[in-house]
N, C-alpha and C positions, 0 to 999 in steps of 0.2 A: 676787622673793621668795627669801626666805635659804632653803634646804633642807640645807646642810653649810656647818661649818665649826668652826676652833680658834679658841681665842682663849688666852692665858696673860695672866693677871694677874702685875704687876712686884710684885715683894715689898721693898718700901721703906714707910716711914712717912711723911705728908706733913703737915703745918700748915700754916695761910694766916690772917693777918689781919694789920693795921697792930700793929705792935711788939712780933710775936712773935720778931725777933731777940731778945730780952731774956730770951727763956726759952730759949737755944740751949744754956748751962751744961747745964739738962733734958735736953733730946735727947741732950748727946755724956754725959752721964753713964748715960743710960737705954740706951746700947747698949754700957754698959761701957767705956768710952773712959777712960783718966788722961793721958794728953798728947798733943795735936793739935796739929798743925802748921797755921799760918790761910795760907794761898794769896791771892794779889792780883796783878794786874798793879800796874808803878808806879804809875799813874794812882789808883788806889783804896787805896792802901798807908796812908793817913790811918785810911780804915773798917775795913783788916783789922786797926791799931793799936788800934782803938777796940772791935773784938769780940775782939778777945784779950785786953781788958782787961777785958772782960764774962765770959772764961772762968776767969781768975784764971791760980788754980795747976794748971789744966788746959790751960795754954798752952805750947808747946813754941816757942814765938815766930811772928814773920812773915818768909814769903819772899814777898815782894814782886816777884819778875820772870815772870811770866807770859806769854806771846807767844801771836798769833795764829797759830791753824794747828800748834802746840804742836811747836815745832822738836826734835830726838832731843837736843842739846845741853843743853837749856833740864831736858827731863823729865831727862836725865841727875843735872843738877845739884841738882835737887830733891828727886830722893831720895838722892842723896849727904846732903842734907843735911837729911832724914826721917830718917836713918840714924845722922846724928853727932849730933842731937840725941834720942835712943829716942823719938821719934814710936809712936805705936800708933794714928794716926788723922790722917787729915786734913780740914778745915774749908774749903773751896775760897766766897771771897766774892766775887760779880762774874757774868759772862758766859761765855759757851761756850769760850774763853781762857782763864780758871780754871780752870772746873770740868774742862774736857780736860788741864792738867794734872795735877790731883786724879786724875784716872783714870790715867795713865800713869803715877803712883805706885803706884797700886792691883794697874795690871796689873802691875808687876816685884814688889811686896811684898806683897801680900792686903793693905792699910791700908785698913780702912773711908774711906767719904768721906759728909761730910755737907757737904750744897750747901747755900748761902745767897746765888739768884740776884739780881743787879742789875738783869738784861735780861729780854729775851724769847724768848733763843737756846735754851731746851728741851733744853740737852745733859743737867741734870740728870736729866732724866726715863728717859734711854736708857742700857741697856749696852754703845753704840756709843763706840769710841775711837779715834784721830786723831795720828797720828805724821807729821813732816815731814823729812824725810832728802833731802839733795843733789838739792831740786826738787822732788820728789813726794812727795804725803801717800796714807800707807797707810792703811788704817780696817781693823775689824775689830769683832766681836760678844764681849764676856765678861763672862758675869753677873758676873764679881768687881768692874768696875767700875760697875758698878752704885750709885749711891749710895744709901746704907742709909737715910737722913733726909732730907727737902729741907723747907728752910722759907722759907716766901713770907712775905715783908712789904714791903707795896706803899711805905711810906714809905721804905722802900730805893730806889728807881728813883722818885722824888721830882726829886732830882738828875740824870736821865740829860737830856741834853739831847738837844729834841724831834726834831730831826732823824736823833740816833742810834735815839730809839725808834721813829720810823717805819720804818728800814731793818729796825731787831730783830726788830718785828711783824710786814713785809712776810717773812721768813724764818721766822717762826714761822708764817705764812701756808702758807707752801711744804712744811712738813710734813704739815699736813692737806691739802692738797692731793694730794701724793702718796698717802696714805692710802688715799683716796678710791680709786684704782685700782691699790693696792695687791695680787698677785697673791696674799697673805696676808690682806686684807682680810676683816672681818667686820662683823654688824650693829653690834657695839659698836665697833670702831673705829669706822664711819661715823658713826654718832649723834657720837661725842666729834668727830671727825672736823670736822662741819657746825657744830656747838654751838661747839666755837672757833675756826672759822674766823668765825663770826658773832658772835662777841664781840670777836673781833680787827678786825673791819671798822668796828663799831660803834664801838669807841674811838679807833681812829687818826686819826679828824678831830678828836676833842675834846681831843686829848692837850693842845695847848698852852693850851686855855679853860675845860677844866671841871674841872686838877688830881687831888685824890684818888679822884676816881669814875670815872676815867680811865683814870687808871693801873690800878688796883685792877683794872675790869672788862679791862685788856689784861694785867694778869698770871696772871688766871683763864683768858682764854684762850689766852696763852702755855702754861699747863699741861696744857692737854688736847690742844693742839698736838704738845706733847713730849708727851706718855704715844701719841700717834698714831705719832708717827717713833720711839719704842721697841719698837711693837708690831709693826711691821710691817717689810716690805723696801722701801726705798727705791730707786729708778730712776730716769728720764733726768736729771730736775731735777736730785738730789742727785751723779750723778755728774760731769754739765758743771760746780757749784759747784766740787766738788774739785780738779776738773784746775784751772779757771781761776786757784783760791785758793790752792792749794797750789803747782804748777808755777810761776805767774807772779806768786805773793806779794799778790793784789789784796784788798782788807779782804774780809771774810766777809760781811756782810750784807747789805751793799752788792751784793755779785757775785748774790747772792736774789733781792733786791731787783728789778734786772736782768734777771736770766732767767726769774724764775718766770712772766711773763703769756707767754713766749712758748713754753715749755714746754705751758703749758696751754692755747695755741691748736695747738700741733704733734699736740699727744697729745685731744684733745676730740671728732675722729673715731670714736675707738675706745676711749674711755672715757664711756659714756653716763652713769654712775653719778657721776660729778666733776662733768660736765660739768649733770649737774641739781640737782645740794647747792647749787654755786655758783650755778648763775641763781637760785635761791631764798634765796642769802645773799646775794647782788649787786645782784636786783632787775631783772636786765636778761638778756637773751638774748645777751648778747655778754661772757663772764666774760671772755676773755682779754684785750680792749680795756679792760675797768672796771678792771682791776686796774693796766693799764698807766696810765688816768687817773687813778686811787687816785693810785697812786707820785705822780706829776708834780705832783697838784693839791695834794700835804704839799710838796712841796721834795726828794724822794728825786731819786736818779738814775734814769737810766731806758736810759743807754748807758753799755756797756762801756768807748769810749772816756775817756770823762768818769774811768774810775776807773784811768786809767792803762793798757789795755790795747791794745798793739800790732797793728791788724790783718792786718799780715804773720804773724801768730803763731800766727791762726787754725787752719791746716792744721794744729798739731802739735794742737792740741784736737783734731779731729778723729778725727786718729789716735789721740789716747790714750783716747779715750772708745768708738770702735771695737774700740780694741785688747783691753778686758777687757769677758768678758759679763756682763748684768743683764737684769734683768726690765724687760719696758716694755710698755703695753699697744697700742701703734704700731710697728711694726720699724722699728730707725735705719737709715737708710743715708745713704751720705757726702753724695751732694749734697743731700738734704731735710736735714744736719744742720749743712751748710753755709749754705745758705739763712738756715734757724735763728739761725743766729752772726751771721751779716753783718749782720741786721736787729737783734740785738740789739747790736753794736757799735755801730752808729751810731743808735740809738734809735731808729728807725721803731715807729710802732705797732703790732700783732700784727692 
């Protein structure tokens, strides 16, 4: 039973339904905005064409190069070019690759950012930001990047193809997850916590069968996912992601995808409170194994191998994720976090 606890509500505005991009002109003028710059990786540079045409003369045009892991270069160049065009906002369209640009604009210039997610990566939900410099991605907490507006429209991630939104989900998974034993934790995270992690589990079998009610219910609970990873401090899961993602370049949600079941058979010990959300969202008394069968039985990955990672390389994991402290509800130490790695390299089940 809860007896203490904080909790701070994010102070952003959020919309959700099929074709509420088309009221997005609304939002960036309702926060005062006259020219936004629209954010896209190349991949999506079609859609951010197409919502900056939906802005009009609110458009400050498209920058199209977005990267994963949001390289110091990349954000360099973006706001250079937030800069040469008088930008007073930017419009970040896509995944946690966007909208983590969006933000490393925000933090060098205060530029509002209004998210218009693709995926299920939940970065818009967090004032958590993401720099990658010569190997290693730094992160850090500032309400400026914060985004001001987010607007969900499920007919946007329509197009994502089903295999990218299983790994998105399985990482949108990984936020409420951590959540759960979060050392910041409260009822209300938890409830949001459980509630979408159980809508994320719910859609990810249907994603490729049953279309709009699909999507829709995994975009709902990609958001409560991400408003979970904003509220709270994240630990061992979120920090193995980084090194792995950052240091050795390996795609993001994928590398989630990966570690999250074994994460949560490491830490299930000593996390009573996770480790009961989930058998009640899983239906089984073995969350760490169902999640590892979830993954495998869509077509996700489930070894590290498999997404390019060298297991000579393992020791420097190791050491980088020893090397800086965090909160975890199980003490790491090197050979239980070796263990850990080795099985998730070669996909053994948890």
């Amino acid at each position: 039973m809860w007896t203490e606890f904080a909790y701070q509500a994010q102070p952003m505005r959020v919309t959700f339904g099929p074709g509420r991009v088309r009221q997005l002109a609304g939002e960036v003028e309702a926060l005062g905005l006259g020219r936004v710059l629209v954010l896209s990786t190349p991949g999506q540079e079609e859609l951010a064409m197409r919502v900056a045409g939906m802005l009009g003369e609110r458009s400050a045009g498209v920058y199209p190069k977005a990267r994963m892991h949001v390289p110091v270069e990349v954000a360099h160049a973006a706001r250079a070019t937030a800069r040469e065009r008088g930008a007073d906002g930017c419009v970040a369209v896509g995944g946690g690759s966007t909208i983590g640009l969006g933000k490393a604009i925000a933090l060098a210039h205060g530029l509002p950012v209004v998210a218009v997610p693709t995926t299920y990566a939940g970065s818009e939900m967090t004032p958590v930001w993401g720099l990658t410099e010569n190997g290693v991605k730094r992160t850090g907490r500032d309400a400026a990047v914060l985004p001001r507006s987010v607007v969900y429209d499920p007919e946007l991630t329509a197009t994502l193809p089903v295999g990218l939104a299983v790994t998105s989900g399985m990482n949108a998974l990984a936020h409420a997850v951590e959540g759960l034993y979060a050392p910041d934790a409260s009822p209300i995270v938890s409830l949001m916590a459980e509630e979408g992690a159980r809508a994320m589990v719910d859609a990810l079998p249907r994603l490729g069968t049953d279309g709009h009610e699909a999507r829709t219910r995994a975009l709902y609970g990609s958001w409560l996912c991400g408003a979970v990873l904003g509220a709270t401090t994240m630990s061992l899961h979120h920090k193995l992601c980084h090194v792995l993602g950052g240091t050795f370049d390996l795609p993001h949600a994928e590398v989630h995808t990966v570690v999250l079941p074994h994460v949560v058979a490491f830490n299930a010990p000593a996390a009573e409170a996770m480790r009961d959300a989930l058998e009640r969202v899983l239906g089984t008394g073995d969350p760490a194994g169902a999640l590892w069968d979830l993954a495998g039985s869509l077509g996700a990955p489930t070894a590290l191998a498999d997404l390019g990672m060298d297991e000579r390389d393992l020791p420097k994991v190791v050491e980088a994720v020893l090397g800086a402290p965090y909160a975890n509800p199980r003490p790491v130490e090197a050979e239980a976090l070796q263990t850990l790695l080795a099985k998730a390299q070669h996909g053994d089940r948890p």
